[in-house]
N, C-alpha and C positions, 0 to 999 in steps of 0.2 A: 747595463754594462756592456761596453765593448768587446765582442770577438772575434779577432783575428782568424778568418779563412780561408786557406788557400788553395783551391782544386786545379790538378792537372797544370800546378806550376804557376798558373794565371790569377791576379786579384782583382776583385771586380773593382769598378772606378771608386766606388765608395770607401771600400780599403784600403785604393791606393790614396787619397788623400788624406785619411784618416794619419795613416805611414808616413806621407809628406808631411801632413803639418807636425805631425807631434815630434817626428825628424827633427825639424827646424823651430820647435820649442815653441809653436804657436796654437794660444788656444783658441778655441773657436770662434772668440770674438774678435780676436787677434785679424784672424784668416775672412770674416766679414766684412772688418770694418777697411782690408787690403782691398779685399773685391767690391765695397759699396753695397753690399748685399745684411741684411736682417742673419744675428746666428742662429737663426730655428732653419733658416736655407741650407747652410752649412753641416747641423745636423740631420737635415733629409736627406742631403745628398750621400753622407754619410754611411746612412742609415737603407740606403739604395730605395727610398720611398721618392725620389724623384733626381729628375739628374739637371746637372746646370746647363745652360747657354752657351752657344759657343765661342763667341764673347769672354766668358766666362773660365770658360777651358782654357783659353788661351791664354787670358790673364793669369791664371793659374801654374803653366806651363813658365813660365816667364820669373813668377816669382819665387818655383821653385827650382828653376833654371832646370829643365830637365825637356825633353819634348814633346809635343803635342800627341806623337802615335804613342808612347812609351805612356803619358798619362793614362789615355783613354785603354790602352790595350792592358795596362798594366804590366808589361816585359820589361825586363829588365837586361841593357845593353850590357857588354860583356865588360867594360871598365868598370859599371856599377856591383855588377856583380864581385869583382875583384874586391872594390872598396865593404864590401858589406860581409864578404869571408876573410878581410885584414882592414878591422876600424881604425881609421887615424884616432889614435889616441892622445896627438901631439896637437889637434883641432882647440884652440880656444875658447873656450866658456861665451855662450851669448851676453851682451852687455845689456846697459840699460837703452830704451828704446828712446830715438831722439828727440821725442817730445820731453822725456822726462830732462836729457842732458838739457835740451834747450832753458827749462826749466829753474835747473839749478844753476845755469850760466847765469838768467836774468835775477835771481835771488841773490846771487853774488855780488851781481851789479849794483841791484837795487841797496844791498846793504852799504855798498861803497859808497852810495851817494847819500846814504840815510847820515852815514859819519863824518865823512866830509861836510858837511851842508851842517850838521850839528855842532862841529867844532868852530863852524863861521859865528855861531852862539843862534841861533833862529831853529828851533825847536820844533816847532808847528809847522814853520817852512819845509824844514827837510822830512818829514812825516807827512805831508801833503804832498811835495812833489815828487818821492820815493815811492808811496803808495801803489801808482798807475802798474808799476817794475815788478812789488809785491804780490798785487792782483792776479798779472799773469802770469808768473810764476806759478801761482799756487792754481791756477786754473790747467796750465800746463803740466802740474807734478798730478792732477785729480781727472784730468778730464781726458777720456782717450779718444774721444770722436769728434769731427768740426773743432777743435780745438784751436784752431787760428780766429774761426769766425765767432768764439765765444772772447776769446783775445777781445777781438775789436769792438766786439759790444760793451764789453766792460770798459776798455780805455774811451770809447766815445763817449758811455756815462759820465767815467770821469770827467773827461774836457770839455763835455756839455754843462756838468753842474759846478766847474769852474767859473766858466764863458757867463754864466746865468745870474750867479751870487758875485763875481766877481767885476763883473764887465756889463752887467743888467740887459746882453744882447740876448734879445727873442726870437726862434724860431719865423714867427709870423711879420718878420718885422721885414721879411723883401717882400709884403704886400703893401709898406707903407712908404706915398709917396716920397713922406721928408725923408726916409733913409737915405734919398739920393741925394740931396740935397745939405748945404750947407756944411761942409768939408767930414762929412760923414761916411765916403768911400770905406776907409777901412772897415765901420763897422759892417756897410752893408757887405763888402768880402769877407768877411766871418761870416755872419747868418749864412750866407748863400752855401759858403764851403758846408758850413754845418748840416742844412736839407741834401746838398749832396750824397755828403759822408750817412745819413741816414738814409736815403734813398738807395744808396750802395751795399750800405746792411741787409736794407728790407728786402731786396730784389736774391741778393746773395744767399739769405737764409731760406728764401721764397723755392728757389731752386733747390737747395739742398734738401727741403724736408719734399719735395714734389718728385726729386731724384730717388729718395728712401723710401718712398711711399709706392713708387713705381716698381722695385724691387725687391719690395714684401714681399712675401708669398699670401696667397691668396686664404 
């Protein structure tokens, strides 16, 4: 359990974030997944079992809009001071975080089209093409991290196993000569878009988990 110590006026960096984030209503995972950093980082720093980067500090400084020597020294400037012996009490309730509004916007949407598209009377239609809206919706009200790039692997599944059962276009099929051939342009611009759009994923999520993996703690 957390306790708050303050000597000779001064808190050490670990309390002062500890103070920032919980300030600003963010838990630890919250304040990781800001910095790109593992929450077991977050709790060591915390914890003054290791200190962050400066990189990191700085990020930090930024998001809690405060400044870099006041971070690290832990002082506090004499406005702040003011604000914390008379709390606004008149300060706004934190909202929902924009991934979740993002969320409940495409949920909203997705329904509109779910209804509309049903009332054309095609049932299966609008339950298929509705779907992709629903997906990330729900991946965006559940998923707090990569959460664009979980997006896009779900709607490429989708429009792959459309493209597949729909359209009988194969992946491997810009290795086949007749693709080019015989007024088959279109198809072979689909496949080719399609190795893109997957090549785009693979290199994307390649990075991100290479980026996560780098700023694990050891």
């Amino acid at each position: 359990m957390w306790v708050s110590k303050v000597k000779g006026g001064l808190m050490t960096l670990g309390e002062k974030i500890y103070e920032l984030r919980t300030k600003n209503a963010m838990s630890q995972g919250d304040l990781a997944n800001t910095l790109e950093v593992s929450r077991q980082s977050v709790s060591k720093w915390e914890n003054n079992t290791s200190v962050p980067e400066l990189d990191k500090l700085v990020k930090m400084s930024e998001v809690f809009s405060i400044s870099l020597d006041e971070l690290i020294r832990g002082e506090k400037t004499e406005e702040m001071q003011r604000e914390t012996q008379s709390p606004d009490i008149s300060a706004p309730p934190k909202g929902l975080p924009p991934r979740k509004i993002a969320g409940l916007f495409i949920l909203g949407f997705g329904l509109i089209v779910f209804l509309f598209l049903s009332l054309l009377g095609d049932l299966l239609s609008a339950l298929f093409l509705s779907s992709p809206l629903f997906v990330c919706a729900l991946i965006c009200l559940t998923v707090n991290k990569h959460t664009v790039l979980w997006c896009g692997w779900a709607l490429y599944g989708l429009i792959y196993a459309y493209l597949r059962y729909a359209t009988g276009i194969r992946l491997w099929w810009i290795f086949q000569g007749w693709l080019y051939r015989g007024g088959l342009e279109i198809h072979a611009a689909i496949a080719w878009l399609q190795v893109l759009g997957l090549v785009a994923l693979i290199i994307s999520t390649g990075r991100l988990f290479y980026k996560s993996r780098k700023n694990s703690p050891d």
